[in-house]
N, C-alpha and C positions, 0 to 999 in steps of 0.2 A: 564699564559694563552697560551692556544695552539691555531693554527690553524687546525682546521678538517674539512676533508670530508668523508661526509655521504653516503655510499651506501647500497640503499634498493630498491627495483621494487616495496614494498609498502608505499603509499604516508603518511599514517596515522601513519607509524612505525617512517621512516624520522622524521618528526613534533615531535613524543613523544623522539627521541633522541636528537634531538634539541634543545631543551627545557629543557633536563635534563643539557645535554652539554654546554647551555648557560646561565643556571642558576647558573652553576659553574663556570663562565666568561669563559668559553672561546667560541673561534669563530667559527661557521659554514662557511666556502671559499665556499661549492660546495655542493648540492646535488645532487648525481648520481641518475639513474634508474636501471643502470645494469653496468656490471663488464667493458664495453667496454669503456662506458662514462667517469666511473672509471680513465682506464689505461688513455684514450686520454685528458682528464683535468691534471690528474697529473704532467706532466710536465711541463705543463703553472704554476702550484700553487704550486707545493710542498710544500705538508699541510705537518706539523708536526707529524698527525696522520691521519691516514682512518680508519673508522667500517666498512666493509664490511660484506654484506648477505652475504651466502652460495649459496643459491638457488635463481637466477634469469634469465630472458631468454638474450636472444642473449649473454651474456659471463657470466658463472657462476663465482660466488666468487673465488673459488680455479685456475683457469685459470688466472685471473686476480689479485690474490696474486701473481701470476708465473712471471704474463707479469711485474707488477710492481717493483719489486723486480729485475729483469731486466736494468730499468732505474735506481732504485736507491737502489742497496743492503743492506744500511740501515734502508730500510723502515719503519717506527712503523706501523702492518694494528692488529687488533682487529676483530676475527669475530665476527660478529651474526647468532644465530640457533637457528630452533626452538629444543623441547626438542626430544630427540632421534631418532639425527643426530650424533650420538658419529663417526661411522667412517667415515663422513665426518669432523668433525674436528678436530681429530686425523692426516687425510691428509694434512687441513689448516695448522695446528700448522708443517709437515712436509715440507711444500711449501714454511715457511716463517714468517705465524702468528704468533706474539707475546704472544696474549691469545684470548681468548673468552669468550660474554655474550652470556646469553637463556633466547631467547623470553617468556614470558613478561619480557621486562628490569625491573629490580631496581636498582632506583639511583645512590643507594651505591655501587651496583658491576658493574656499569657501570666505575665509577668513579674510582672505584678500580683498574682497566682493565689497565686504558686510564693512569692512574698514572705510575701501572706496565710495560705498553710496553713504557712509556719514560723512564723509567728510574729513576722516582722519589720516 
């Protein structure tokens, strides 16, 4: 079981990764809004893993892969995009990301993701 936090600006995405994520036991620590939220809880929680949007206001994902990785070089972060966003997550995966899902999630390659960036 991991500990995650979830960052999205929308609330109905959050809820369906959630959901996906704790139906595979593990634990939701944090829902973010956006990438600042993000960096500024991280270091109170250091979750095992973060989803990270791409696209959110006041700090976008890929700024906030930058800032977090930062505090903890080993980070596990996972983005989310929607579908063609390729050179922005070409960036991500440059900044730090481990891997990445596309919106709409499924289960199985969520889980896949979150598998592959620990490690397991």
């Amino acid at each position: 079981m991991a500990k995650i936090m979830v960052v999205d600006d929308a609330a109905f995405l959050r809820a369906m990764l959630k959901d996906i994520l704790v139906r595979a036991g593990h634990e939701v620590v944090f829902e973010a809004k956006n990438g600042q939220e993000a960096v500024d809880k991280y270091r109170a929680l250091m979750p095992d893993l973060v989803t990270m949007d791409i696209t959110m206001p006041i700090m976008e994902g890929i700024q906030a892969v930058k800032e977090i990785r930062l505090i903890d070089p080993e980070a596990s972060i996972v983005m989310c995009s929607a579908m063609g966003q390729r050179n922005l997550i070409i960036q991500a995966i440059q900044s730090g990301a481990k891997d990445f899902i596309i919106k709409p999630f499924q289960s199985e390659r969520v889980l896949e993701a979150i598998d592959k960036a620990m490690g397991l």
